[in-house]
N, C-alpha and C positions, 0 to 999 in steps of 0.2 A: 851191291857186292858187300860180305861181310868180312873183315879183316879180325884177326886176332892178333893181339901185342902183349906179348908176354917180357917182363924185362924186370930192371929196376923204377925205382922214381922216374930218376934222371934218364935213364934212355926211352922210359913211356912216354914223357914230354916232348923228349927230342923226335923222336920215332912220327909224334900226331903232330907238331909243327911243320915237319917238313912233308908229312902228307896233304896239309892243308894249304902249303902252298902248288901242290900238285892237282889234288882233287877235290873235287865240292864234298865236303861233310854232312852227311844229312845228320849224323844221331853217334853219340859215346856214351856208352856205357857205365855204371858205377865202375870205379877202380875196384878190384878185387883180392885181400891175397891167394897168391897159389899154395894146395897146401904143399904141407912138409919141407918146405923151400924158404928158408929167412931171405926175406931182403927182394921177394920176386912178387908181382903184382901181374895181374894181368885185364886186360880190357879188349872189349871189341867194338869198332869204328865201324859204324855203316856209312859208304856211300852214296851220296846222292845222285838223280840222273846229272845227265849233262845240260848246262845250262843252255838254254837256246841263244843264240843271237842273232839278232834283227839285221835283216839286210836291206840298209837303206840304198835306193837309186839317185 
């Protein structure tokens, strides 16, 4: 899945920290500005699959 985060600095950081504790990151993006908008940045976050886990008997 691709995610777009459009924001400031500080709410892009905040925004990808608290997806990284939800879902596996595969790939981010350069930070970009948007234009004609001061102070706005924008990025896109691919997710990765879901991780497998082993089920021991």
């Amino acid at each position: 899945m691709r995610i777009r985060i459009e924001g400031t600095n500080a709410e892009v950081a905040y925004t990808i920290s608290k997806l990284r504790a939800i879902l596996p990151i595969g790939q981010i993006s350069p930070i970009t500005p948007v234009g004609r908008r001061p102070h706005t940045w924008r990025v896109f976050v691919r997710t990765a699959p879901k991780r497998a886990r082993r089920w021991t008997a």
